[in-house]
mmCIF entry with sequence, helices, sheets and N, C-alpha, C, O atoms, coordinates in Angstrom:
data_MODEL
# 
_entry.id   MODEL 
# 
_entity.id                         1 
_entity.type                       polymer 
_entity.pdbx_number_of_molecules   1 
# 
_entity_poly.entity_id                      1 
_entity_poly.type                           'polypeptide(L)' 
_entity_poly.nstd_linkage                   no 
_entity_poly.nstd_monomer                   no 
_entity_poly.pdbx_seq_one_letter_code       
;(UNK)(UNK)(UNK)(UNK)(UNK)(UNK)(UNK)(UNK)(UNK)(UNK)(UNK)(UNK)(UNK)(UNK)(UNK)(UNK)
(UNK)(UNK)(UNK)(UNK)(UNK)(UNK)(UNK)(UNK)(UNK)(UNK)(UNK)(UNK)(UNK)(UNK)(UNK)(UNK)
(UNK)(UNK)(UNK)(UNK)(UNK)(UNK)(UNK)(UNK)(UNK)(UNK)(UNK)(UNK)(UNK)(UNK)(UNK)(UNK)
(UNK)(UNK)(UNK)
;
_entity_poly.pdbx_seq_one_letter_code_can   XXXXXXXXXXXXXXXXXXXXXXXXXXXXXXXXXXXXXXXXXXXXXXXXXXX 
_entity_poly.pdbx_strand_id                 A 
# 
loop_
_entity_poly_seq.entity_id 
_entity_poly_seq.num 
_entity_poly_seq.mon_id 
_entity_poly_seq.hetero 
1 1  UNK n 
1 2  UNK n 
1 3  UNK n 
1 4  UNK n 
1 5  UNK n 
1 6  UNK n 
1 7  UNK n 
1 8  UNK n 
1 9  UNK n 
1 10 UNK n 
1 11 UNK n 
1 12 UNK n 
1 13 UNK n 
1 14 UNK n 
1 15 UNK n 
1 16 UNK n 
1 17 UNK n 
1 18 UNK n 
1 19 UNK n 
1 20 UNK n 
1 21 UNK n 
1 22 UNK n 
1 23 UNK n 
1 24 UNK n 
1 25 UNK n 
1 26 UNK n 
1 27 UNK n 
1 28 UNK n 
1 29 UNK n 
1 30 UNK n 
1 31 UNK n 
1 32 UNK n 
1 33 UNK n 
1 34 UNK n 
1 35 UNK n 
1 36 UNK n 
1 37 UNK n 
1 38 UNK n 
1 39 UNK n 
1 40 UNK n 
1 41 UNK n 
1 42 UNK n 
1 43 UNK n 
1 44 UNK n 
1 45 UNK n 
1 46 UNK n 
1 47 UNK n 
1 48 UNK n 
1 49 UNK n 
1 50 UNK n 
1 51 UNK n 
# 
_struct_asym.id          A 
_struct_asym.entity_id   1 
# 
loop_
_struct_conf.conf_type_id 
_struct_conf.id 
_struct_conf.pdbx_PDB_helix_id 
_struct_conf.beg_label_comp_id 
_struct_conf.beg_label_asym_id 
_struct_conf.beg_label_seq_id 
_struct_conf.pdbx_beg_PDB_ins_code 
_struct_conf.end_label_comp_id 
_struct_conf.end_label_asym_id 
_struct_conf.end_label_seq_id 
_struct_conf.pdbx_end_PDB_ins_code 
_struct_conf.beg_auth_comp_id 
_struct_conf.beg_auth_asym_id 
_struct_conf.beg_auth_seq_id 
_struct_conf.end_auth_comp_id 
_struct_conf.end_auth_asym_id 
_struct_conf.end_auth_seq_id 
_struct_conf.pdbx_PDB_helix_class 
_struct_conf.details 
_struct_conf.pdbx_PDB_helix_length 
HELX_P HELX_P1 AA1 UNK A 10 ? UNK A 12 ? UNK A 10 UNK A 12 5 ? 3  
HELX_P HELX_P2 AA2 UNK A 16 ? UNK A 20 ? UNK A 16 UNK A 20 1 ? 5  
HELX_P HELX_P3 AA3 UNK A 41 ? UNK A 50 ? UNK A 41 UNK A 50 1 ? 10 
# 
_struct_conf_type.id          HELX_P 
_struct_conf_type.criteria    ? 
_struct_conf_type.reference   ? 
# 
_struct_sheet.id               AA1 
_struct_sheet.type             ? 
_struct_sheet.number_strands   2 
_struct_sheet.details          ? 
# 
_struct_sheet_order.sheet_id     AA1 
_struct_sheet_order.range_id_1   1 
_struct_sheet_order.range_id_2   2 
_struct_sheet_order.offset       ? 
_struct_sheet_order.sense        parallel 
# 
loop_
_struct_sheet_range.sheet_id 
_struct_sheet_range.id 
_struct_sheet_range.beg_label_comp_id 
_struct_sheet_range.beg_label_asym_id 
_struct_sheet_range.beg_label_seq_id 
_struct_sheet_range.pdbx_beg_PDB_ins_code 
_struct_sheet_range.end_label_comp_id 
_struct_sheet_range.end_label_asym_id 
_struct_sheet_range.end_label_seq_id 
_struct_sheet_range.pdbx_end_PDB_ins_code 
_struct_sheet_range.beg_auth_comp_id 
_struct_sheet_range.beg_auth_asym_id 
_struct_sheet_range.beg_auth_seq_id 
_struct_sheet_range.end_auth_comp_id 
_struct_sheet_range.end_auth_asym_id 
_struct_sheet_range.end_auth_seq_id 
AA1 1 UNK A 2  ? UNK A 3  ? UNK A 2  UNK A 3  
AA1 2 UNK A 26 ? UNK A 27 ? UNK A 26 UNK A 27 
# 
loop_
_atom_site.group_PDB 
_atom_site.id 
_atom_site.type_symbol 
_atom_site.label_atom_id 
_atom_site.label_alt_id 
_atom_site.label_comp_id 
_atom_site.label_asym_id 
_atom_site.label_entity_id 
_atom_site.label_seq_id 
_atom_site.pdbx_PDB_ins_code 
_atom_site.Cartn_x 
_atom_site.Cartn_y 
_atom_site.Cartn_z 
_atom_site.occupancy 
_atom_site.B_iso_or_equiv 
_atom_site.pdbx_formal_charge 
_atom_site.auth_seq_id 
_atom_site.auth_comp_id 
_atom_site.auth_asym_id 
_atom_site.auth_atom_id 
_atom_site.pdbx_PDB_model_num 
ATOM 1   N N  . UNK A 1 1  ? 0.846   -1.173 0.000   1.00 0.00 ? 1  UNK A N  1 
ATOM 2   C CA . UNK A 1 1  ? 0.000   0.000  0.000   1.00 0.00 ? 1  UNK A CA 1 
ATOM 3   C C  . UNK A 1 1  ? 0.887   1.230  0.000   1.00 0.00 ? 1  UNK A C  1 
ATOM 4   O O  . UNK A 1 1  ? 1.870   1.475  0.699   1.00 0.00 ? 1  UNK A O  1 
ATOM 5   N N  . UNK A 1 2  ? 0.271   1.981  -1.003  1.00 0.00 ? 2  UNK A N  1 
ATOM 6   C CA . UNK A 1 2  ? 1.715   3.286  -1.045  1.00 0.00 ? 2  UNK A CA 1 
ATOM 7   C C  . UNK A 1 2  ? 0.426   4.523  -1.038  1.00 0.00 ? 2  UNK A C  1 
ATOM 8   O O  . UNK A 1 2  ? -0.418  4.552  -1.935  1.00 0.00 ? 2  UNK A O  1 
ATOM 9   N N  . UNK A 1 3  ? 0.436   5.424  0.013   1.00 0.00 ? 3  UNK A N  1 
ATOM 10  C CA . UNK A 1 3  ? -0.247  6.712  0.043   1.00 0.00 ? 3  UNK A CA 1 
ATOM 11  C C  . UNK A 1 3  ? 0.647   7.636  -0.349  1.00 0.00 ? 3  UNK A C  1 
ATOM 12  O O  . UNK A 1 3  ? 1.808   7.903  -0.038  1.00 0.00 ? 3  UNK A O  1 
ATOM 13  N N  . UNK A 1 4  ? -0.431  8.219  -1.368  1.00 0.00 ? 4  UNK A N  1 
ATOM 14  C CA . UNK A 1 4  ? 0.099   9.787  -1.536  1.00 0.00 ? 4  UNK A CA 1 
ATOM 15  C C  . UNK A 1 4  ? -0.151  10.955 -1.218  1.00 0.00 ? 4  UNK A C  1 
ATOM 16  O O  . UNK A 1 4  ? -1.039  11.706 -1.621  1.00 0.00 ? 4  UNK A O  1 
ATOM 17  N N  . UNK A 1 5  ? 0.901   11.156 -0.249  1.00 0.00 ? 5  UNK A N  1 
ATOM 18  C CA . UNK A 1 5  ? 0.688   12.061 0.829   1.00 0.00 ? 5  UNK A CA 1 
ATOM 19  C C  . UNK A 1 5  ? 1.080   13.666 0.723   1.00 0.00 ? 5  UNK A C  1 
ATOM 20  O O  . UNK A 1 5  ? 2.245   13.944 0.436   1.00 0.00 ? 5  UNK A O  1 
ATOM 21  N N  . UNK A 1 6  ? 0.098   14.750 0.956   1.00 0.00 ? 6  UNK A N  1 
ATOM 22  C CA . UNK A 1 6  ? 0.225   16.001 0.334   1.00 0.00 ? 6  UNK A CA 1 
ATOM 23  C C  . UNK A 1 6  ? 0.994   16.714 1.305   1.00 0.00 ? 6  UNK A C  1 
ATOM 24  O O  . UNK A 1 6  ? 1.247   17.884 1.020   1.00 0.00 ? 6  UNK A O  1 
ATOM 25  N N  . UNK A 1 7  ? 1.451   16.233 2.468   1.00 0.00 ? 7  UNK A N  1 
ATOM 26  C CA . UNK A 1 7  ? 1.972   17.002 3.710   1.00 0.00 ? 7  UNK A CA 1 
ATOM 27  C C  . UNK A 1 7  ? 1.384   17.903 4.322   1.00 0.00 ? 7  UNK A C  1 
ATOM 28  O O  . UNK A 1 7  ? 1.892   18.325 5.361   1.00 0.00 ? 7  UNK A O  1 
ATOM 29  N N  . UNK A 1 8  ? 0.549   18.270 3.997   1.00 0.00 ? 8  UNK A N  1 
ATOM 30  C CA . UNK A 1 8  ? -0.533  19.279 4.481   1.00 0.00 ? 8  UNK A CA 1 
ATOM 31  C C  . UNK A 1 8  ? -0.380  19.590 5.630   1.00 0.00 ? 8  UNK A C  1 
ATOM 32  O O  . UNK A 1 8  ? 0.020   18.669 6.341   1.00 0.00 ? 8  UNK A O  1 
ATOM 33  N N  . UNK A 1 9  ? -0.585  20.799 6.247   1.00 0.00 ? 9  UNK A N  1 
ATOM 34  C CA . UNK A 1 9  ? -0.381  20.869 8.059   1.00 0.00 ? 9  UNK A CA 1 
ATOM 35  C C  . UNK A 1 9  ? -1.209  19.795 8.809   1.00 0.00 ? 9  UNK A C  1 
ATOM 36  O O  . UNK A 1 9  ? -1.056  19.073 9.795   1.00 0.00 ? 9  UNK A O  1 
ATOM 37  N N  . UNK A 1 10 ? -2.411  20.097 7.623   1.00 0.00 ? 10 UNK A N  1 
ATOM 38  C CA . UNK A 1 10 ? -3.644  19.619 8.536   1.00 0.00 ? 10 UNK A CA 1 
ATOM 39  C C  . UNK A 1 10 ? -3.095  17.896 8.925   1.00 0.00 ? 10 UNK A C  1 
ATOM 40  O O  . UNK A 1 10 ? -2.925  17.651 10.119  1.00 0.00 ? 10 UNK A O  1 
ATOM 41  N N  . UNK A 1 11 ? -2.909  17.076 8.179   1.00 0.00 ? 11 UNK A N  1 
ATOM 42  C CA . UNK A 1 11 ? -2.407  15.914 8.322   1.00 0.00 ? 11 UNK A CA 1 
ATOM 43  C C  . UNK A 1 11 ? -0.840  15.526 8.370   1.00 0.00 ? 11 UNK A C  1 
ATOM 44  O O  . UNK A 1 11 ? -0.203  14.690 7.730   1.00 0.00 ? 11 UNK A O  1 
ATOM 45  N N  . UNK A 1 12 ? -0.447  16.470 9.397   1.00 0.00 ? 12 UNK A N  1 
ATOM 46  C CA . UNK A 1 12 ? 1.282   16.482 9.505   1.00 0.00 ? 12 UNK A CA 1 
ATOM 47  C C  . UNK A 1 12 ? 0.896   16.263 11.384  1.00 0.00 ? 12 UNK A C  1 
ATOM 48  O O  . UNK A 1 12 ? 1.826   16.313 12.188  1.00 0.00 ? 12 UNK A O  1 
ATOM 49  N N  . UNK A 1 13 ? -0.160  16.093 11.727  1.00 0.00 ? 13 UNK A N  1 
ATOM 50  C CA . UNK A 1 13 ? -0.360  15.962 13.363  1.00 0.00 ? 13 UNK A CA 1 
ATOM 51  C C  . UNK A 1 13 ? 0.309   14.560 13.793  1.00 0.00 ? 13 UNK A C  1 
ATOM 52  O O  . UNK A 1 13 ? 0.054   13.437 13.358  1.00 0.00 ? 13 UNK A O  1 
ATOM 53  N N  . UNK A 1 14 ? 1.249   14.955 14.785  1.00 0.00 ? 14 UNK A N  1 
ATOM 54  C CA . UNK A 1 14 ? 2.022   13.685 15.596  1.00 0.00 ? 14 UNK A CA 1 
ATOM 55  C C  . UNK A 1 14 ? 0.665   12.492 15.653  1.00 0.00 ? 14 UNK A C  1 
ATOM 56  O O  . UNK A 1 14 ? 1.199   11.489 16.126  1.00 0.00 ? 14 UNK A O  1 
ATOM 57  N N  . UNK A 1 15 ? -0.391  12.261 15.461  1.00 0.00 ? 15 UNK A N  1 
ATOM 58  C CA . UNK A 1 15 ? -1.483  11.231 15.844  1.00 0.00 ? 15 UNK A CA 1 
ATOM 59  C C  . UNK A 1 15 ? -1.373  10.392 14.444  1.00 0.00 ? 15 UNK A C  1 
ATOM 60  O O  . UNK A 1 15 ? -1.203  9.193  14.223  1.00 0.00 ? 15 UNK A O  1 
ATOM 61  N N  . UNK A 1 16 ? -1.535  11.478 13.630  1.00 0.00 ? 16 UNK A N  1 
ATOM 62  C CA . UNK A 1 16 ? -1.781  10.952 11.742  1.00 0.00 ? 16 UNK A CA 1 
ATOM 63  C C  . UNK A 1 16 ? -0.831  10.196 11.958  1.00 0.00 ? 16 UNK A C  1 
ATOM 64  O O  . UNK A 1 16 ? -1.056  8.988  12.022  1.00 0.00 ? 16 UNK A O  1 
ATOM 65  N N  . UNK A 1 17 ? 1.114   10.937 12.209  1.00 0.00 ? 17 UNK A N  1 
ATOM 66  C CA . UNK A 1 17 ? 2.102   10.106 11.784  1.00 0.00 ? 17 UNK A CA 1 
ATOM 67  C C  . UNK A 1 17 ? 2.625   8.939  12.460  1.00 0.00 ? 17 UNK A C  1 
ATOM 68  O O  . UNK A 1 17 ? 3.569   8.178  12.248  1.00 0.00 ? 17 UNK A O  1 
ATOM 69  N N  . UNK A 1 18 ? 1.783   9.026  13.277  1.00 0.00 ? 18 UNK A N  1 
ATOM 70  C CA . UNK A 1 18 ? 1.760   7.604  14.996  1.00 0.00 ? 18 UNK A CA 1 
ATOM 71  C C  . UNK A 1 18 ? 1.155   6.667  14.394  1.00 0.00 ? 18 UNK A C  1 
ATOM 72  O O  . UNK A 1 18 ? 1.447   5.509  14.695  1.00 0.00 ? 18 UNK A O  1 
ATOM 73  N N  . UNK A 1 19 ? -0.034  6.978  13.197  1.00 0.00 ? 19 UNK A N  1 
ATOM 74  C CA . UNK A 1 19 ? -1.086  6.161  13.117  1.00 0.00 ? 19 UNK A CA 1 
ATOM 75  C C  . UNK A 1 19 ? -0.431  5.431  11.954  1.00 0.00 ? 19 UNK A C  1 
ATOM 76  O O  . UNK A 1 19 ? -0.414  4.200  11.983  1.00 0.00 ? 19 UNK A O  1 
ATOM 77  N N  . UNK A 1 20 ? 0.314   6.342  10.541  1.00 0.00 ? 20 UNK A N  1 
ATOM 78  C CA . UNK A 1 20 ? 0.978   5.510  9.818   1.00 0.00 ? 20 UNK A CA 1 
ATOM 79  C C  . UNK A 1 20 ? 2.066   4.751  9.411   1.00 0.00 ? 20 UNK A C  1 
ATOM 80  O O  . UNK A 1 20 ? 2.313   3.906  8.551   1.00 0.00 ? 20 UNK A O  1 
ATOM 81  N N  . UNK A 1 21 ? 2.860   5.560  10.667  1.00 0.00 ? 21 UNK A N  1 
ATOM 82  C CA . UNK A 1 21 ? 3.879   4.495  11.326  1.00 0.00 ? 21 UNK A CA 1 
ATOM 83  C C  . UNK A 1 21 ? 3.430   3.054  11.866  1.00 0.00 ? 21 UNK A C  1 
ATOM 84  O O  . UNK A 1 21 ? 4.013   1.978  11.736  1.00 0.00 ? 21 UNK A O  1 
ATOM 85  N N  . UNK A 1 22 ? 2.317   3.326  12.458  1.00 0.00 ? 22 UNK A N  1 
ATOM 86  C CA . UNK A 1 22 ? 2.201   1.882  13.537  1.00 0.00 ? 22 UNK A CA 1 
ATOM 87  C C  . UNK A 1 22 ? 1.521   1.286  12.167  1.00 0.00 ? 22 UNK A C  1 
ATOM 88  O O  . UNK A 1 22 ? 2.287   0.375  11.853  1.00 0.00 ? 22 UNK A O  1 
ATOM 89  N N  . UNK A 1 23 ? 0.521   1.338  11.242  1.00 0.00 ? 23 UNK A N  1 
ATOM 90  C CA . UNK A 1 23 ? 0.318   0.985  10.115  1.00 0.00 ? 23 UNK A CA 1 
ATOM 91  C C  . UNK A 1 23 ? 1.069   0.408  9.200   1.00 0.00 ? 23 UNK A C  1 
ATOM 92  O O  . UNK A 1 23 ? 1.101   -0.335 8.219   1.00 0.00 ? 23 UNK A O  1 
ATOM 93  N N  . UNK A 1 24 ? 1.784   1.206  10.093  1.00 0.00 ? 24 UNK A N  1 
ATOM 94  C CA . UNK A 1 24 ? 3.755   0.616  7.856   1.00 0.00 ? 24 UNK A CA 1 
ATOM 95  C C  . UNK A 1 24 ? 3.297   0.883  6.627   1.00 0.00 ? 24 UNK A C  1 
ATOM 96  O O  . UNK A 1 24 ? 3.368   0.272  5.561   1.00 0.00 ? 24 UNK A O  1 
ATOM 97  N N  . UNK A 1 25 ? 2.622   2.304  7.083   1.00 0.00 ? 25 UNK A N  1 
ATOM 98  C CA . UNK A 1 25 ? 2.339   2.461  5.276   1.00 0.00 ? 25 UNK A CA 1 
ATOM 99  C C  . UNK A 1 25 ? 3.248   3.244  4.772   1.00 0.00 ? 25 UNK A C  1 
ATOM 100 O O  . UNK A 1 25 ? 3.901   4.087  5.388   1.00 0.00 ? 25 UNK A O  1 
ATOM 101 N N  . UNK A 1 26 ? 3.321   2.922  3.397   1.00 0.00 ? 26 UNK A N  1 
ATOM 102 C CA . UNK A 1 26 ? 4.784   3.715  2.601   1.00 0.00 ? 26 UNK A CA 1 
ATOM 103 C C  . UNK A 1 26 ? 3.937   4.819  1.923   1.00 0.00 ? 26 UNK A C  1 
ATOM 104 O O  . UNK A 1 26 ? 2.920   4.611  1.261   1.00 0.00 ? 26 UNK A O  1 
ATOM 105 N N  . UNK A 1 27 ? 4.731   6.520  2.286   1.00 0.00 ? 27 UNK A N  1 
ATOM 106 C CA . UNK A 1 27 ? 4.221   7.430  1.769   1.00 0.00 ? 27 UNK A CA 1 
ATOM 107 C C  . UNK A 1 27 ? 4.836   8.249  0.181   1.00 0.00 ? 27 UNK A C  1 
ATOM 108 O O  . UNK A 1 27 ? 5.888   8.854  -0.022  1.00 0.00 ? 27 UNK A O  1 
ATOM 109 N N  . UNK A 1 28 ? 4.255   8.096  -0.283  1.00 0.00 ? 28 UNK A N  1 
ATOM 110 C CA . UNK A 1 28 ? 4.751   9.092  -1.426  1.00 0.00 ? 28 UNK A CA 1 
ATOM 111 C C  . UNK A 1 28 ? 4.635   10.920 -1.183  1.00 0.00 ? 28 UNK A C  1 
ATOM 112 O O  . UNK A 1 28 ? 3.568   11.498 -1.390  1.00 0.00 ? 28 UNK A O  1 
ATOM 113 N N  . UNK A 1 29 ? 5.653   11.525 -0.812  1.00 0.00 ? 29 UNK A N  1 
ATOM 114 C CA . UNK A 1 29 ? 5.526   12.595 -0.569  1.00 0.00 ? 29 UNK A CA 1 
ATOM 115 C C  . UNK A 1 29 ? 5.419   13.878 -1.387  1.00 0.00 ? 29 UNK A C  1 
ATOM 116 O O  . UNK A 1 29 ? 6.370   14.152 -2.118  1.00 0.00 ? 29 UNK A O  1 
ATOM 117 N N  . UNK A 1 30 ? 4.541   14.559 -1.352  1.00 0.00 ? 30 UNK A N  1 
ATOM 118 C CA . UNK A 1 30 ? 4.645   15.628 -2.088  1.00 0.00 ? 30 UNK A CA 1 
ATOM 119 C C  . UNK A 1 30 ? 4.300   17.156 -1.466  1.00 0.00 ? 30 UNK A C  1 
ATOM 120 O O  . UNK A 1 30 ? 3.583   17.271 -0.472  1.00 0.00 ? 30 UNK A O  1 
ATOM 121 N N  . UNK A 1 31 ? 4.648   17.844 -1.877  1.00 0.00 ? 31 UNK A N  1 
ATOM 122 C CA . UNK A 1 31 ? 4.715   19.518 -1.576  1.00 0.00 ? 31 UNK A CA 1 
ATOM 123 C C  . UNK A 1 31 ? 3.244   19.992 -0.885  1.00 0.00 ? 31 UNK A C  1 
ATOM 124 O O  . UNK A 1 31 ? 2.567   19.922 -1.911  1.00 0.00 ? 31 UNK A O  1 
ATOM 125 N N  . UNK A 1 32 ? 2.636   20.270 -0.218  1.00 0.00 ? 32 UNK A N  1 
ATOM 126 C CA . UNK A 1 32 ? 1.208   20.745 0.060   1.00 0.00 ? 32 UNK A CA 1 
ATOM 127 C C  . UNK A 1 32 ? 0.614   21.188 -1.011  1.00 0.00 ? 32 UNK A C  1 
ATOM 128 O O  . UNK A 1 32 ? 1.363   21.436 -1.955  1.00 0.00 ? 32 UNK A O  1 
ATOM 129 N N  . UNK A 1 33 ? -0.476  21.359 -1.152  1.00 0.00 ? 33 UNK A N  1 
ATOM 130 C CA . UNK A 1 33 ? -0.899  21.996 -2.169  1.00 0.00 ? 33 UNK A CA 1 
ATOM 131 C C  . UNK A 1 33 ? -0.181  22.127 -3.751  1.00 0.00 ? 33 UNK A C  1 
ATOM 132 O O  . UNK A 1 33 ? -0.064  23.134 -4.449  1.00 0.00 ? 33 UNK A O  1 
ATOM 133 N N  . UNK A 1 34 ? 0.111   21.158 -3.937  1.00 0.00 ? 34 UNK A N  1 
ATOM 134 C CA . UNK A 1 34 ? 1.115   20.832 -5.599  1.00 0.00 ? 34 UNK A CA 1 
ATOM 135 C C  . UNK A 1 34 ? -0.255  20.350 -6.634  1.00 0.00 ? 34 UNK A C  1 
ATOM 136 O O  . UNK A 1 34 ? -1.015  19.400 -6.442  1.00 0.00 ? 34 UNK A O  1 
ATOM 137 N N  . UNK A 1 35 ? -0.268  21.108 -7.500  1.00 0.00 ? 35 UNK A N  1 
ATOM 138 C CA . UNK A 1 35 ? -1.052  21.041 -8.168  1.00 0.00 ? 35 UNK A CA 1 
ATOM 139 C C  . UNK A 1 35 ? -1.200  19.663 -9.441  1.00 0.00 ? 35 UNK A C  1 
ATOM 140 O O  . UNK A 1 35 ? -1.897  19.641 -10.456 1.00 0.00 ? 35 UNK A O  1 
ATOM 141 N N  . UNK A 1 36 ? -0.063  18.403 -8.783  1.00 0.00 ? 36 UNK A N  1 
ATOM 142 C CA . UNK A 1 36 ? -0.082  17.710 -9.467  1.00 0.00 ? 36 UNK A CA 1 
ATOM 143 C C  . UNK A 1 36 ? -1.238  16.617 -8.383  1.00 0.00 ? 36 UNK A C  1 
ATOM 144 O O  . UNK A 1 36 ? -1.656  15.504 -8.702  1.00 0.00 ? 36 UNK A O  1 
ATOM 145 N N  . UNK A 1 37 ? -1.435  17.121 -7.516  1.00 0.00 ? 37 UNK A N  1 
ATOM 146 C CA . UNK A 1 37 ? -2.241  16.364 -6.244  1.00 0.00 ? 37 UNK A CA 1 
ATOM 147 C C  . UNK A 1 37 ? -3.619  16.358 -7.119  1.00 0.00 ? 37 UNK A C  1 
ATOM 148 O O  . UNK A 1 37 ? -4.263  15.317 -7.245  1.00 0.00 ? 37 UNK A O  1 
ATOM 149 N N  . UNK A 1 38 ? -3.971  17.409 -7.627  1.00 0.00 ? 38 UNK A N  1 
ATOM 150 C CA . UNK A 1 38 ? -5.481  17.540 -8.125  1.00 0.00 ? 38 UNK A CA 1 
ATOM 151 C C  . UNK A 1 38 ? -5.486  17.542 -9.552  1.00 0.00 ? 38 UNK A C  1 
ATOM 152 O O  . UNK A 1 38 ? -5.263  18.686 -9.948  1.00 0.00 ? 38 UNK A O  1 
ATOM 153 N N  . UNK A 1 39 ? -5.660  16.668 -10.561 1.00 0.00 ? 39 UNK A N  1 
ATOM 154 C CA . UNK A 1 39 ? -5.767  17.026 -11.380 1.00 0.00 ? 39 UNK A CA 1 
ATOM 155 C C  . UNK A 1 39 ? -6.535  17.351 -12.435 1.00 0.00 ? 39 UNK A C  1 
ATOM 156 O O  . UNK A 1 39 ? -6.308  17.426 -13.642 1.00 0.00 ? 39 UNK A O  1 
ATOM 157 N N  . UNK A 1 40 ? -7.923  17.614 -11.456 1.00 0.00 ? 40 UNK A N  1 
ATOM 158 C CA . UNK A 1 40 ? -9.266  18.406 -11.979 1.00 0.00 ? 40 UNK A CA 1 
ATOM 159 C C  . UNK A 1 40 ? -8.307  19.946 -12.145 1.00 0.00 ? 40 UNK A C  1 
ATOM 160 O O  . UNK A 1 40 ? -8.596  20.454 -13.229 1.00 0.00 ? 40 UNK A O  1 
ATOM 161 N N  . UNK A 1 41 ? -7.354  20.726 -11.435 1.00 0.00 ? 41 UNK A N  1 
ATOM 162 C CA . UNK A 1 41 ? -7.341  21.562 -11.299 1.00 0.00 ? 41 UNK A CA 1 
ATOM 163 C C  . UNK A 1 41 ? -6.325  22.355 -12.163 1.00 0.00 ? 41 UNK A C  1 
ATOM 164 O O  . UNK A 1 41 ? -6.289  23.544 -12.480 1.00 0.00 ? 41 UNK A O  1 
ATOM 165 N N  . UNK A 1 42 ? -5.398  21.159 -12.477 1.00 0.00 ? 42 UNK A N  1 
ATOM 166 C CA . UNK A 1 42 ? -4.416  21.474 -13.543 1.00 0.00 ? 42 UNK A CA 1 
ATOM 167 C C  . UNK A 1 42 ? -5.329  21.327 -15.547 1.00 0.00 ? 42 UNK A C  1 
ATOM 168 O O  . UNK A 1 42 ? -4.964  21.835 -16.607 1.00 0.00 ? 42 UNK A O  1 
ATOM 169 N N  . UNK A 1 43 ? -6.583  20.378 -15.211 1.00 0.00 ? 43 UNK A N  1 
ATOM 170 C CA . UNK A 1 43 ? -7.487  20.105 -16.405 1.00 0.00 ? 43 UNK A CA 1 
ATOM 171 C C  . UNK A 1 43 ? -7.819  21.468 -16.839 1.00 0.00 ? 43 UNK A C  1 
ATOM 172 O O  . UNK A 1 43 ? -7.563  21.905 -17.962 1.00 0.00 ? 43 UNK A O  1 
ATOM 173 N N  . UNK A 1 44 ? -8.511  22.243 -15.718 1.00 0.00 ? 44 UNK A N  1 
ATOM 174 C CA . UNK A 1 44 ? -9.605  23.429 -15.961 1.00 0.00 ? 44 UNK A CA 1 
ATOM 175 C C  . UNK A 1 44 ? -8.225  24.191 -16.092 1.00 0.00 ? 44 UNK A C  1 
ATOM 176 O O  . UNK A 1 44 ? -7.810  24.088 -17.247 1.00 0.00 ? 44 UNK A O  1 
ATOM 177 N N  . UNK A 1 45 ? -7.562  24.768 -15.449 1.00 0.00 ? 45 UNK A N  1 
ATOM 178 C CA . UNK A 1 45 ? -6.173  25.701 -15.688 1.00 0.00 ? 45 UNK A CA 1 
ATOM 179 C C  . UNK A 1 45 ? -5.942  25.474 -17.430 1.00 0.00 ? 45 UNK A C  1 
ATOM 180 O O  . UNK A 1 45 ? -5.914  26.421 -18.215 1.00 0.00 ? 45 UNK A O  1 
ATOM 181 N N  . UNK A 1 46 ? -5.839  24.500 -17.702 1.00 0.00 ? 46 UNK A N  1 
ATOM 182 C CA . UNK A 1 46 ? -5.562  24.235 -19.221 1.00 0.00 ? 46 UNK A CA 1 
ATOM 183 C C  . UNK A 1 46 ? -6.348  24.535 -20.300 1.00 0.00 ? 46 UNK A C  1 
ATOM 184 O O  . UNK A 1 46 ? -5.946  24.855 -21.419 1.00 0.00 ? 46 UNK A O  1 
ATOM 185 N N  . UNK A 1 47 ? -7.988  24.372 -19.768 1.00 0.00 ? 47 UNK A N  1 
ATOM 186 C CA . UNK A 1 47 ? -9.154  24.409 -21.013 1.00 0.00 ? 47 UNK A CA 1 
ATOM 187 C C  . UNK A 1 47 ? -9.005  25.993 -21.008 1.00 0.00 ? 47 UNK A C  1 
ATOM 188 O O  . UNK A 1 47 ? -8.790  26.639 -22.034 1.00 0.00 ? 47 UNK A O  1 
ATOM 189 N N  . UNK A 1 48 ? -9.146  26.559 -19.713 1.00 0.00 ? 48 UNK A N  1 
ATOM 190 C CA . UNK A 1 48 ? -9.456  28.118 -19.526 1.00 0.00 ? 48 UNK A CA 1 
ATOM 191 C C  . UNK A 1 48 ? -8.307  29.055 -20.813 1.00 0.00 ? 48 UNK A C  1 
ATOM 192 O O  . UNK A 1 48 ? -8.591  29.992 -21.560 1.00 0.00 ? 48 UNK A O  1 
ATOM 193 N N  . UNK A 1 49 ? -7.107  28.368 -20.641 1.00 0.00 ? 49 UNK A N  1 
ATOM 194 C CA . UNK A 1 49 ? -6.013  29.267 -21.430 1.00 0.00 ? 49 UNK A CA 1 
ATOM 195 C C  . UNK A 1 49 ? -6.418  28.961 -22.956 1.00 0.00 ? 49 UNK A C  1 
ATOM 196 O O  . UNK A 1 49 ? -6.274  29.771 -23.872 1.00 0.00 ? 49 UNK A O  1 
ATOM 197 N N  . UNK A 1 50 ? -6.811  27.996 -23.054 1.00 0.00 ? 50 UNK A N  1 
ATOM 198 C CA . UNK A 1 50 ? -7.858  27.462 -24.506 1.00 0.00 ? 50 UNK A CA 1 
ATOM 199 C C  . UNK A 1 50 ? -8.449  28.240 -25.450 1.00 0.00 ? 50 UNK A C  1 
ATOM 200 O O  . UNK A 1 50 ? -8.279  28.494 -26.643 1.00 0.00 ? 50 UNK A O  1 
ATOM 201 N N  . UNK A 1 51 ? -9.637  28.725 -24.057 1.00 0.00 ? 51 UNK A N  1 
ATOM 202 C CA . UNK A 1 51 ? -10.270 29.351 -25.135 1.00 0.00 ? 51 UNK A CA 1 
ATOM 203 C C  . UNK A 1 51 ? -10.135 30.890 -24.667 1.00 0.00 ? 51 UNK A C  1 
ATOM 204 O O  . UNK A 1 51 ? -10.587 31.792 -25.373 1.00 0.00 ? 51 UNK A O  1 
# 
C-alpha cells in the first residue's frame, strides 16, 4: 500500500504520523498543495487558457 501524501499541516499531526507508522504504510511525498495532487485543477487551468 503506497499513500500519496500532500503534507498538508492539517495531516502532519504527531497522531496521523503515529497512526501511519504503527500501520507501515509507505508514503509518497509531495509539496502541500502541488497542483499535481489535483488534477481536476491542472485540467480546468488548461481548457481556460484554450479558449
Amino acid at each position: 500500500f503506497l499513500l500519496q501524501y500532500d503534507n498538508a499541516p492539517c495531516r502532519n499531526a504527531n497522531t496521523i504520523q503515529k497512526f501511519l507508522d504503527f500501520e507501515d504504510m509507505s508514503r509518497l511525498l509531495w509539496p502541500a498543495f502541488s497542483p499535481d495532487m489535483n488534477p481536476f485543477d491542472t485540467f480546468w487551468a488548461k481548457l481556460s487558457t484554450r479558449l
